[in-house]
N, C-alpha and C positions, 0 to 999 in steps of 0.2 A: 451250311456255310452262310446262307443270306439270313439266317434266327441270330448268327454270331455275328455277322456285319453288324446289324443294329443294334445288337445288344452293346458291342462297345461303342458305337456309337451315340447310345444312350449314355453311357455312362462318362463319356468322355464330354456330352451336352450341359449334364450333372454339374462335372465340376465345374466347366465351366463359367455357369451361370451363378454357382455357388461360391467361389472365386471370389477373391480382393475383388478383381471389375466385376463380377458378373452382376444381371438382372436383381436377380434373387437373393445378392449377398448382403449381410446385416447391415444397415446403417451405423454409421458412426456418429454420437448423439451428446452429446453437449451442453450441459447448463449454466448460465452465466446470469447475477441476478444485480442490478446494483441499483444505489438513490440516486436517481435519473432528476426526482423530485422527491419535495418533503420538507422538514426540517430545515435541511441546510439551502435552501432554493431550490432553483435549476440548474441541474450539471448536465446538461447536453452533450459535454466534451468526452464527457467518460464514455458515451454510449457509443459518441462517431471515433474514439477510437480501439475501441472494443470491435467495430463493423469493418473496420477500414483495413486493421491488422488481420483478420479473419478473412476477409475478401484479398487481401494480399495473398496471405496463405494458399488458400485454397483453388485464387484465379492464375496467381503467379510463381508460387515458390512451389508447385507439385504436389500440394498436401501431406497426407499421410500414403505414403508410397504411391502415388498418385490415385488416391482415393481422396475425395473432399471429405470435409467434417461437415455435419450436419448441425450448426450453432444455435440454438437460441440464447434470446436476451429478454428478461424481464425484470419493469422497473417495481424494487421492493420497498420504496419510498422511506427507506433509513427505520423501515418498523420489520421488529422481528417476529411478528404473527403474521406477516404478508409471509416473507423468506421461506416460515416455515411452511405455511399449505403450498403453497408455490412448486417447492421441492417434492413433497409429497405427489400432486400434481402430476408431475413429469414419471414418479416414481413407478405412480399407476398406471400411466398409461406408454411409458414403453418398458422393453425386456432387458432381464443385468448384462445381457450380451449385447444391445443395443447403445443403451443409457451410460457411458465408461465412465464420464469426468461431472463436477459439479463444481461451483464455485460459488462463493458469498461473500459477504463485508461486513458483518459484525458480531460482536461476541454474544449481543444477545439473541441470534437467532442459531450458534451453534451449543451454544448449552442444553435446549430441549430436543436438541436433533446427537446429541453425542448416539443414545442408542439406535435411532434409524440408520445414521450413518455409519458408523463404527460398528455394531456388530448383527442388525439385519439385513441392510441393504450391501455392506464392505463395500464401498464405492469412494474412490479416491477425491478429494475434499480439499479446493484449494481456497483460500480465506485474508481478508483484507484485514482481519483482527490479526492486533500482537499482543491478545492479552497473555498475560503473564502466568495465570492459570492455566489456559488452556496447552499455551504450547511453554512454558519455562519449566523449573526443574520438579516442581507438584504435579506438572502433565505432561506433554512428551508425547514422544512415538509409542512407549510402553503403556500407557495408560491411553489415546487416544490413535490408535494406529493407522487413521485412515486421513485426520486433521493434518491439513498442511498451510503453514501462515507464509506470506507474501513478503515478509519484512523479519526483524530485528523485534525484540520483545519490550512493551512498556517499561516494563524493568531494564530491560539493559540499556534503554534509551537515556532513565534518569540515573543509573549507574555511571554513564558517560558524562553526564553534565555533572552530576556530583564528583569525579574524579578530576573533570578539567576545571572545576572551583577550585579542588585543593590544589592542583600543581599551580594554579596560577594567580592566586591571593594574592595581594601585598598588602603591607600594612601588619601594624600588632596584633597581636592574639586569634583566636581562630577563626573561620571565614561563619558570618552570620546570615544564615538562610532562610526565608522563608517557603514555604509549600504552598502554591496554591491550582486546589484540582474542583471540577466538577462536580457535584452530588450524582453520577451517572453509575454505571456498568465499568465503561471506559476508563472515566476521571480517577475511580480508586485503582484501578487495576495496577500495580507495579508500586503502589506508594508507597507499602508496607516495606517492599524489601530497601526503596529509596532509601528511606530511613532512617533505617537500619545500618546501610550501607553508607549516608553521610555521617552517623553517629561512629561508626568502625574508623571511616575518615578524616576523624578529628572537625568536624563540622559543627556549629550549635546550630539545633533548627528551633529559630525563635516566633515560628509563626506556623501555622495548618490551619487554613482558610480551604472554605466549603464555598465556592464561587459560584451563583444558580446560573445553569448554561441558558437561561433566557432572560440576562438580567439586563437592566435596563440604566441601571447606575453600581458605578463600582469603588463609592467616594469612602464608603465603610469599611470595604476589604483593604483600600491602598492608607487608608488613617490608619489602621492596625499595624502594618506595615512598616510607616512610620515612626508609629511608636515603640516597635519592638526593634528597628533601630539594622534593619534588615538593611545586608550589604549585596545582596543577590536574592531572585526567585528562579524559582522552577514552577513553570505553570504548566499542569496538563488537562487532558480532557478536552480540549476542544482545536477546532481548526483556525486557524490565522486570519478568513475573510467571513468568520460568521461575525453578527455587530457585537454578543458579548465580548469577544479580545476588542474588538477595537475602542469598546468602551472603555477598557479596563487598561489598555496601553496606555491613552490618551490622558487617563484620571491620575496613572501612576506616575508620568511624567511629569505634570504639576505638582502632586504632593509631594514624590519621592523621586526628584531629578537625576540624582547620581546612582541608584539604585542595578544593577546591572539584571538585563532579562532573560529568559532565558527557558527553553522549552522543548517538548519531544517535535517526532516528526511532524504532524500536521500542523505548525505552526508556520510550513515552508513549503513557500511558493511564490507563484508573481501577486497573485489577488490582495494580499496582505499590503501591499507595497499601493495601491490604490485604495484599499479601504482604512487602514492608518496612516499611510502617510509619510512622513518625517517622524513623525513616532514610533516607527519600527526602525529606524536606525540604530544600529548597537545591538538590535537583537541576536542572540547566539540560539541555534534551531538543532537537535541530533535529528541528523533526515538518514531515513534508508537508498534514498538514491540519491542523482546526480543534481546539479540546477538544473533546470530545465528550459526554464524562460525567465527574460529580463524586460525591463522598460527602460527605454523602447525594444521590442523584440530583435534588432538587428545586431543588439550589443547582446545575446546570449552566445555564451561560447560553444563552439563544435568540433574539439578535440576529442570531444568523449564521442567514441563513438555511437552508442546507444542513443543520445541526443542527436545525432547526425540523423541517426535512423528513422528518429521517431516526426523529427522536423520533415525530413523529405515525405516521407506517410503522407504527411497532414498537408505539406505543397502538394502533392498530386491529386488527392483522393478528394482535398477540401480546399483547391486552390481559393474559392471566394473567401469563405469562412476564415480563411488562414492572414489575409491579410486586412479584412475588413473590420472596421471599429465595432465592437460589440460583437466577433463571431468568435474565434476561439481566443477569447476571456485569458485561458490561462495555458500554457501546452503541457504541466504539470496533470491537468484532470485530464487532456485527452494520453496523455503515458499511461494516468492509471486505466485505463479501458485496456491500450495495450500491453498491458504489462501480462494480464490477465492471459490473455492471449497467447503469448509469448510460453508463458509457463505452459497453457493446455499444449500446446502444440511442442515443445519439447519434450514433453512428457510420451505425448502418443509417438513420435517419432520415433525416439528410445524403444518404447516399449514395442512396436513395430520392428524397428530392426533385432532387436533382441530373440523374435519371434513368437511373441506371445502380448497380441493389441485384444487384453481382457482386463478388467480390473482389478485381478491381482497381480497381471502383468503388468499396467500399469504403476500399480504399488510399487512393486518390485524394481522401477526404473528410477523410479522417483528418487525410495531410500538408496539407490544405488548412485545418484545423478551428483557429477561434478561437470560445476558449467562456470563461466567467464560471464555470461548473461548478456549475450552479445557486444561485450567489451565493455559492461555497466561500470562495474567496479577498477576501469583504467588499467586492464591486464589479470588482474588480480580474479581469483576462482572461489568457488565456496560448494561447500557439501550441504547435499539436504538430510545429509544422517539424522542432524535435529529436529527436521521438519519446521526448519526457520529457512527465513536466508538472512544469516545472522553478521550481514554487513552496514557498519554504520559510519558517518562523516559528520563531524561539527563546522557547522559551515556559521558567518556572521552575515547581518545585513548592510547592504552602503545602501539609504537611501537619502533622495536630495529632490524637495519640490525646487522648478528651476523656471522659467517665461517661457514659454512658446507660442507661438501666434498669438500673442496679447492674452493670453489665459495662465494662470499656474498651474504647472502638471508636475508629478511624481515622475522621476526616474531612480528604478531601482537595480540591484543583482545582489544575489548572493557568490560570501569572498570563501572558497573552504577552510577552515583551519586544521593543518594536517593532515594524514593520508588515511586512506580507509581501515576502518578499526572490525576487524573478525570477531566480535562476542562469542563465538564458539570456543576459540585460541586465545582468548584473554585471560589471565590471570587477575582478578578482579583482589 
């Protein structure tokens, strides 16, 4: 009887300890890698909110069945041979039962990892690239099963600006556009179908300009421009507060004043509106999410809720930072931190409640997952069947340098135009 007492007793210790709570049960393990620095500066903002939305989680909202996530973050300095040993890295040194999620930012450090991710390690892959390749109709969940993009696809970004040209020309004969992208990874990505799709559109593209993402004058890209007599661009490849766009706003202003601008997501944010100026007024931006921040930040709006959410975060967690000149710069970067976030932690939830928090559990939550994205998209839901989240908004800029304390300063916001567009349910 007392060999039987302990014996269940052992084994009743077992589970316990092996157990969601127990001592000895697996960690729940997390990678999350972004350009902290590099290339584009300092983005401080992404990282404190990548930490702040994860300590939210984890301190406040119960974790994963009241299990914490165990997070890391490391800076991959916008270079994709860091990203890749990095991942490796973590690969080595913990267990597939361990290691669940992974995340990244760009397309060239998921190209040489399709087969570690994809079909040695199968490890659920969430990613800050929209290339076009990797996740549009040449790649996919079929072709890449475990690649999961954050956004809306290059291609359908300039699909959307190329369709709001045609519906909205005026004037005789067909709307005349120029192209101008990156010599990058990024810059081509989605061009080709652009294209294609402003030629199907009744468009003439009377320019394709190769813009060097460190350039330093842009008086030869925007003369061509003029001369081809360009009544709209589409520029991609790059982000709105690096100095190439601001050179290239600036220059095309002067040369080609009436010229309408016009560009994918990263050309939208508040930073733009401080590093060009009045030269970003009129710009038209396809962003995959909300505004975020205005100048002065008092005037951004908090009907959306996700904005609400991510504002309060950054008042509690970074009250200094939040309101001091030069602390968070833009609340655009610290979203993107949590955006990240946001997705790991929906995912493991799911896959938690579902009853199976393993990485083909996770998978399996994923492609299954229809979310509202904490009210992102204004009510409106989206499936990640494509492993996109294939929601997009054309938003314009109002900006207005105006006096304030004896100095000229920039006040900006972005105006949306029309409601949020499903690239999934488009009929293109």
């Amino acid at each position: 009887m007392k060999k039987r007492l302990i014996g269940m007793l052992t084994i009743c210790m077992v589970l316990m300890l092996s157990g969601p709570g127990g001592v000895f049960a697996k960690d729940i393990v997390v990678l999350s890698q972004f350009p902290l620095s590099g290339p584009h500066g300092s983005l401080a903002e992404v990282g404190w909110g990548y930490m702040d939305a994860m300590n939210w989680f984890n301190n406040e909202a119960g974790g994963v069945g009241g299990k914490k996530i165990k997070w890391f973050m490391e800076d991959m300095r916008y270079n994709p041979t860091v990203e890749v040993s990095t991942f490796h890295k973590y690969c080595a040194e913990y267990s597939k039962d361990e290691f669940l999620m992974a995340t990244g930012y760009i397309t060239g450090a998921l190209k040489p990892l399709i087969k570690k991710v994809n079909e040695e390690e199968k490890i659920p892959w969430a990613d800050g690239s929209f290339s076009t390749e990797v996740f549009g109709e040449a790649g996919g969940p079929s072709k890449y099963p475990y690649y999961y993009s954050l956004g809306a696809t290059y291609g359908d970004q300039i699909r959307v600006l190329v369709r709001w040209i045609s519906e909205n020309h005026k004037g005789e004969g067909n709307p005349r556009v120029a192209f101008v992208y990156s010599p990058t990874a990024y810059g081509r990505d989605g061009i080709s179908l652009g294209l294609a799709y402003a030629k199907e559109k009744g468009l003439d593209v009377v320019a394709n300009i190769e813009y060097p993402y460190t350039a330093t004058d842009a008086t030869n890209e925007c003369m061509k421009i003029r001369k081809s007599k360009a009544q709209y661009v589409i520029y991609h490849g790059y982000t709105g507060w690096q100095a190439a766009t601001a050179i290239f706003v600036k220059t095309l202003r002067k040369v080609v004043p009436d010229v309408q601008f016009t560009g994918t997501h990263y050309l939208f944010a508040r930073l733009p509106f401080l590093v060009c100026k009045e030269a970003y007024d009129g710009v038209i931006a396809a962003s995959c999410w909300p505004a975020f921040d205005a100048i002065p930040r008092s005037a951004t709006g908090m009907d959306n809720p996700m904005v609400k959410l991510v504002h309060d975060l950054a008042k509690k967690y970074r009250a200094e930072e939040y309101t001091k000149k030069g602390g968070i710069r833009d609340m655009a970067l610290y979203f993107i931190g949590s955006l990240y976030a946001f997705v790991i932690q929906q995912s493991l939830l799911e896959a938690h409640n579902a009853g199976d928090l393993s990485r083909a559990g996770i998978k399996k939550a994923m492609d299954n997952m229809v979310w509202d994205f904490k009210g992102m998209f204004d009510g409106k839901t989206f499936s990640y069947k494509s492993h996109t989240i294939p929601m997009l908004r054309l938003y314009r800029a109002k900006v207005k340098v105006v006096e304030m304390g004896g100095k000229k300063v920039p006040t900006g916001k972005w105006v949306p135009i029309g409601d949020w567009i499903n690239t999934d349910e488009t009929k293109w």
